[in-house]
N, CA, C and O of each residue as an XYZ file, in Angstrom:
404
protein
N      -7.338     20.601    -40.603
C      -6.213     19.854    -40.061
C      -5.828     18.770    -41.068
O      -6.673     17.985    -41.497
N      -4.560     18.734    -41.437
C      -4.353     17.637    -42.131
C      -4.470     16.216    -41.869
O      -3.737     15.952    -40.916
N      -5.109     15.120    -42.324
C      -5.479     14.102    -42.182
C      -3.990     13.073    -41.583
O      -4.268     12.241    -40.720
N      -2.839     13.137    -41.937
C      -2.070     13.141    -41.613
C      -2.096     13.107    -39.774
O      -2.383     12.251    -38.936
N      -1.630     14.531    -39.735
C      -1.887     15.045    -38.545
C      -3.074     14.597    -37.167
O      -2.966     14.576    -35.941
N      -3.858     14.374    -37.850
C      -5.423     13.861    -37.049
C      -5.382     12.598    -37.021
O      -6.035     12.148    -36.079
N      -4.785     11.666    -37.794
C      -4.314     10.700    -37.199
C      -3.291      9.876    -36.173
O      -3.303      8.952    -35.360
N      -2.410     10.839    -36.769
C      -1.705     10.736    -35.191
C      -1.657     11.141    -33.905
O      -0.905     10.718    -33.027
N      -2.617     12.105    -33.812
C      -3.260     12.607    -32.783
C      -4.121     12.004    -31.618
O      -4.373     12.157    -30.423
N      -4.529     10.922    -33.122
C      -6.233     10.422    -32.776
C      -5.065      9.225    -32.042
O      -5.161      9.337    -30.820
N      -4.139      8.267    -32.379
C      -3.517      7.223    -31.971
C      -2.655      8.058    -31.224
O      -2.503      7.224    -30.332
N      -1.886      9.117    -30.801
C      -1.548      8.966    -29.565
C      -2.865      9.213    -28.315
O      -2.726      8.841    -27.150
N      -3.797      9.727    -28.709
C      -4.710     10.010    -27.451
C      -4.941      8.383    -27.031
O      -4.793      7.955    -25.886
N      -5.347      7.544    -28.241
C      -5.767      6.125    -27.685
C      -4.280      5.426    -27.167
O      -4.742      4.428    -26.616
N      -3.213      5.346    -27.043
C      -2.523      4.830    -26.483
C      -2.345      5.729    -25.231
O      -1.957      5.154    -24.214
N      -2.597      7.180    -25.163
C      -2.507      7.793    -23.597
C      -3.794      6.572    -22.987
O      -3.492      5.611    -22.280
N      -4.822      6.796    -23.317
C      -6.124      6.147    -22.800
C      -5.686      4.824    -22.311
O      -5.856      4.513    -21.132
N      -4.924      3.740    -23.478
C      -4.693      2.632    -23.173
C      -3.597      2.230    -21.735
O      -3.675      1.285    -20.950
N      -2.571      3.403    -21.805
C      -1.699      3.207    -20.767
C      -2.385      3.693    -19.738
O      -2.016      3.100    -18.725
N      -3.308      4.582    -19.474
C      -3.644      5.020    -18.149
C      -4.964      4.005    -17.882
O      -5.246      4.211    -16.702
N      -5.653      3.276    -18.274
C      -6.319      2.262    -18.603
C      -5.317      1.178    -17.383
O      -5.600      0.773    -16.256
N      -4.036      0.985    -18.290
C      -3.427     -0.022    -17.972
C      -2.822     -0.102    -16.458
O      -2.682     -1.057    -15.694
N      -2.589      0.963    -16.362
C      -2.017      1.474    -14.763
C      -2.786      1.569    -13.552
O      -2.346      1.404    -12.415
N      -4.499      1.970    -14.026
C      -5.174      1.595    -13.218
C      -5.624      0.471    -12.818
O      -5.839      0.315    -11.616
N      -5.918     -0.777    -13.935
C      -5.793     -2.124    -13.258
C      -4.836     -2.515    -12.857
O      -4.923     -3.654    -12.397
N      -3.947     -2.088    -12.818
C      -2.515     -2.999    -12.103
C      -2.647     -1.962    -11.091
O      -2.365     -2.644    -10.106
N      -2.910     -0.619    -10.563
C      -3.298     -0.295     -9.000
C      -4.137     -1.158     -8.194
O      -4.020     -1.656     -7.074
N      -5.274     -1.190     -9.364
C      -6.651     -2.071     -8.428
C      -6.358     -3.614     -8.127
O      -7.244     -4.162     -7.473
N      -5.547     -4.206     -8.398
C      -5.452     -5.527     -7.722
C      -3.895     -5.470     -7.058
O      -3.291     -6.515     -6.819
N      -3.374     -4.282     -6.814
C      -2.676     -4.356     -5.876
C      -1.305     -3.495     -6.480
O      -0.986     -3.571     -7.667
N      -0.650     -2.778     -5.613
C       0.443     -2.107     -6.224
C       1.684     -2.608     -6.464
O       2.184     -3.307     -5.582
N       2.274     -2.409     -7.441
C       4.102     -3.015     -7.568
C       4.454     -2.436     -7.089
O       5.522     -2.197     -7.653
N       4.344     -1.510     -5.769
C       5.580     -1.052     -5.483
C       5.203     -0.565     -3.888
O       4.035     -0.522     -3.501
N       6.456     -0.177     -2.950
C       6.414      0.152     -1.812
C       5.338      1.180     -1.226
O       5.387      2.406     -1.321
N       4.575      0.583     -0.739
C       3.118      1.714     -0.213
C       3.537      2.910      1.009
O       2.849      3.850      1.405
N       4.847      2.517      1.412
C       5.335      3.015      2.757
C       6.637      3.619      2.367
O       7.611      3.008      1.927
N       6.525      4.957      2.595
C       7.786      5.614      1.488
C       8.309      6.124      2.910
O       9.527      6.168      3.086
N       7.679      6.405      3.648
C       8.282      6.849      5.242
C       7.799      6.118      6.323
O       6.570      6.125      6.388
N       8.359      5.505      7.172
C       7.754      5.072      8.629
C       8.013      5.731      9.385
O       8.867      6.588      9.156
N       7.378      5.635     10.674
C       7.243      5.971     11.936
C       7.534      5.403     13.169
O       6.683      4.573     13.488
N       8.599      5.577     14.135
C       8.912      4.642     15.135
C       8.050      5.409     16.438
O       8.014      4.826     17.521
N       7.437      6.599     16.287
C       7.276      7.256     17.576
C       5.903      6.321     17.868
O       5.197      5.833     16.985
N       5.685      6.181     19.415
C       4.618      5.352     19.846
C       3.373      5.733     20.007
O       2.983      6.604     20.784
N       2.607      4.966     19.140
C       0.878      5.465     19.056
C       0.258      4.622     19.990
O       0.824      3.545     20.180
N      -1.151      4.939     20.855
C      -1.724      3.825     21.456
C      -2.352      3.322     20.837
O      -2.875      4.000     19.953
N      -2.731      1.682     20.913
C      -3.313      0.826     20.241
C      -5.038      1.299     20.701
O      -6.008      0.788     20.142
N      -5.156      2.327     21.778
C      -6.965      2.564     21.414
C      -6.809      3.668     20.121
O      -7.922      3.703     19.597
N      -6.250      4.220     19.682
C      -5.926      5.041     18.397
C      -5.997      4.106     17.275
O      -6.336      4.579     16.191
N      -5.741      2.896     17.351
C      -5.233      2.442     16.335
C      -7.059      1.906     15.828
O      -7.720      1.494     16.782
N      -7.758      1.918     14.494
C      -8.611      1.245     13.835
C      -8.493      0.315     12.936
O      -9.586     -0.249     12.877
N      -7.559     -0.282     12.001
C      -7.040     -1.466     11.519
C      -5.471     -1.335     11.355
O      -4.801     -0.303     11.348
N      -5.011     -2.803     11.211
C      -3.662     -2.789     11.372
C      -3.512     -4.045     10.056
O      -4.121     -5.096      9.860
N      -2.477     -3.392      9.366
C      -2.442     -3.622      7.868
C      -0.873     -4.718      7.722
O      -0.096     -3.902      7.225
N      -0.308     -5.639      7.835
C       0.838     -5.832      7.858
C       1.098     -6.532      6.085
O       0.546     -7.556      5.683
N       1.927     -5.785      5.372
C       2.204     -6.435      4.174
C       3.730     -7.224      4.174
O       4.810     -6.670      4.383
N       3.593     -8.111      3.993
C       5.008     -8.950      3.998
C       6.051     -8.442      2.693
O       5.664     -7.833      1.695
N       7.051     -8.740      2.899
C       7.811     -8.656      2.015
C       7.863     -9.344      0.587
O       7.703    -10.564      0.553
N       8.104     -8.555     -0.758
C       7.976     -9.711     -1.718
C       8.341     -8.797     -2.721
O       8.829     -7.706     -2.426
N       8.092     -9.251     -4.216
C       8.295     -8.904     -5.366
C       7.850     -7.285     -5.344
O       8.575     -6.435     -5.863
N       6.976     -7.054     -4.891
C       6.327     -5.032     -5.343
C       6.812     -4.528     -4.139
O       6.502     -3.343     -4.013
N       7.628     -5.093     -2.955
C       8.485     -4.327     -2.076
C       9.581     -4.837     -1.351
O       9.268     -6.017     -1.191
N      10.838     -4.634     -0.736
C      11.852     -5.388     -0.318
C      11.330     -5.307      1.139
O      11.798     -5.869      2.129
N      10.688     -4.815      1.088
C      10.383     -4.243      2.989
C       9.014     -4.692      3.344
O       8.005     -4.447      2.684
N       9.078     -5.457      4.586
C       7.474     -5.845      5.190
C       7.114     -4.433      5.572
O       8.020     -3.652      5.864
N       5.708     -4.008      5.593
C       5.080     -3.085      5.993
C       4.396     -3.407      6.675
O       3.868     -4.515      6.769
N       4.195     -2.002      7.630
C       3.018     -2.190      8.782
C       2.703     -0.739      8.293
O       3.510      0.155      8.042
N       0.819     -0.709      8.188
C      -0.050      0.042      7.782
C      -1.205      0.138      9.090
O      -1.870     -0.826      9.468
N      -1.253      1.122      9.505
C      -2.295      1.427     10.448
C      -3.232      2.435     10.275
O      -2.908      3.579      9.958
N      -4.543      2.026     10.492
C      -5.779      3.242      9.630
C      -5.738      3.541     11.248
O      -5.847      2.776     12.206
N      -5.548      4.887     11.171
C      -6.226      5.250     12.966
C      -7.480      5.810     13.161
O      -7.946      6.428     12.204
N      -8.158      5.733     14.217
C      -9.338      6.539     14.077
C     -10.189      7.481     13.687
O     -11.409      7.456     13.524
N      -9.127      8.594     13.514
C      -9.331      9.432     12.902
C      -9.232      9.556     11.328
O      -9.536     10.539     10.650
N      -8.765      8.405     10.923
C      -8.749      7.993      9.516
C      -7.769      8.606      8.604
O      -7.975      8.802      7.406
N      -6.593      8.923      9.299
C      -5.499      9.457      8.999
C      -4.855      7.412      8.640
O      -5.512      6.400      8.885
N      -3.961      7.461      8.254
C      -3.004      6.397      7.423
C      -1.488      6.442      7.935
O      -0.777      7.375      7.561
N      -0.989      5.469      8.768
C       0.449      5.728      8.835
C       1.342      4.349      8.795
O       1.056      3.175      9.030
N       2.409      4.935      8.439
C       3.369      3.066      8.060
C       4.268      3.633      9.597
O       4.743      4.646     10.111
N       4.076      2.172      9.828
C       5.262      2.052     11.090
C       6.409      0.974     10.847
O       6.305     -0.121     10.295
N       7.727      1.686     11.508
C       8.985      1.173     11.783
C       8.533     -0.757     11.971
O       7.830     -1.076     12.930
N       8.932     -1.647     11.159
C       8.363     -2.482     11.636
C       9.739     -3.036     12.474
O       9.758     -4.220     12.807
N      10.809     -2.214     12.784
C      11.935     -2.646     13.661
C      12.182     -2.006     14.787
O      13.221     -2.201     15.418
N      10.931     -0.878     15.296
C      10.978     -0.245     16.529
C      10.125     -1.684     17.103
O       9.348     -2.414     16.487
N      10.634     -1.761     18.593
C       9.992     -2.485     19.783
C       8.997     -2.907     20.064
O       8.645     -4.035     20.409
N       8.077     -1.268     19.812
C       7.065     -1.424     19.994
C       6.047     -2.198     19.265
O       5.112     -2.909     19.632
N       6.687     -1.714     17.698
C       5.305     -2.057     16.706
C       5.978     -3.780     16.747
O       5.086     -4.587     16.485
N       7.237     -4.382     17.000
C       7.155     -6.044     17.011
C       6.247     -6.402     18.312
O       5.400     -7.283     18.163
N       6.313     -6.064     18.991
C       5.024     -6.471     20.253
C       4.082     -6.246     20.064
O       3.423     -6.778     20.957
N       3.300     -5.613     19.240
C       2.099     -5.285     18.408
C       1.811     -6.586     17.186
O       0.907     -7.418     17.113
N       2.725     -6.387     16.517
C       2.758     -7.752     15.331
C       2.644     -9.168     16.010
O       1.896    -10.013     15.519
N       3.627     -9.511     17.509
C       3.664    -10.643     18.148
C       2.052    -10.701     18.587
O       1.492    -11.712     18.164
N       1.333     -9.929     19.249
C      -0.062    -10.009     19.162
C      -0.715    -10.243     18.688
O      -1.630    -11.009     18.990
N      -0.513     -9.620     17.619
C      -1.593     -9.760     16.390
C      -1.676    -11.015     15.695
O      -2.690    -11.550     15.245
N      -0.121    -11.544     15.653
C       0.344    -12.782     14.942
C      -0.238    -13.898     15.815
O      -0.608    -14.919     15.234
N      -0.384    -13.801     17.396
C      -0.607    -14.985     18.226
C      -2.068    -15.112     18.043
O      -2.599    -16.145     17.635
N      -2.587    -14.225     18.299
C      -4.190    -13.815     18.171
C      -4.545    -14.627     17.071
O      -5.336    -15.516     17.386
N      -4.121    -14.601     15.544
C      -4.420    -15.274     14.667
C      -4.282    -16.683     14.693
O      -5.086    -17.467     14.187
N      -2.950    -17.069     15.463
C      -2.613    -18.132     15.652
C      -3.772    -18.739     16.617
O      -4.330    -19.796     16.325
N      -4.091    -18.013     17.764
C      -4.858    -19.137     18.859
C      -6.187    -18.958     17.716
O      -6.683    -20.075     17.570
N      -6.734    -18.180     17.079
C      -7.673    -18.288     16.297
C      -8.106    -19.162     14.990
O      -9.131    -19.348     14.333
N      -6.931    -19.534     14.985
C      -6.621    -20.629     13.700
C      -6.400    -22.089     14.499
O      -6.780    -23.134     13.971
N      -5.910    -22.077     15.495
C      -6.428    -23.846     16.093
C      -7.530    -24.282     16.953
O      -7.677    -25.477     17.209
């Protein structure tokens, strides 16, 4: 192989390495971008529900999210403008609140 050749080989593999390197620390402390590409307005019961994830709105998304791990360990984003899931958030939000004074 020409030396030539094997060098540029050798520097694009280390810049593949470096960018996929790079993409995984910026996953691991959190994603730039919308985690919730579809929601859900249909109504789940809250004994289904195993954590409830709410991400606010900001720079890595225009949209607050609601993230729910359900028991079965399935993952789903909910409508955070159906009815239901704001009476869920008002809960959750007061709960914290009487827990915080």
């Amino acid at each position: 192989m020409d030396s030539k050749l094997t060098v540029t080989v050798l520097a694009l593999l280390a810049l593949y390495v470096a960018s996929t390197r790079a993409a995984s620390i910026g996953s691991a402390g959190g994603s730039l971008r919308c985690q919730c590409v579809k929601t859900m307005s249909e109504f789940i019961n809250p004994k289904f529900m195993k954590n409830i994830e709410i991400v606010p709105s900001g720079p890595h998304c225009s949209n607050a999210e609601i993230i729910v791990t359900l028991k079965s360990t399935n993952r789903v984003c909910l409508d955070p403008q159906a009815p239901w899931v704001k009476r869920i958030i008002n809960r959750v939000m007061n709960g914290a609140n009487a827990e915080g004074h």
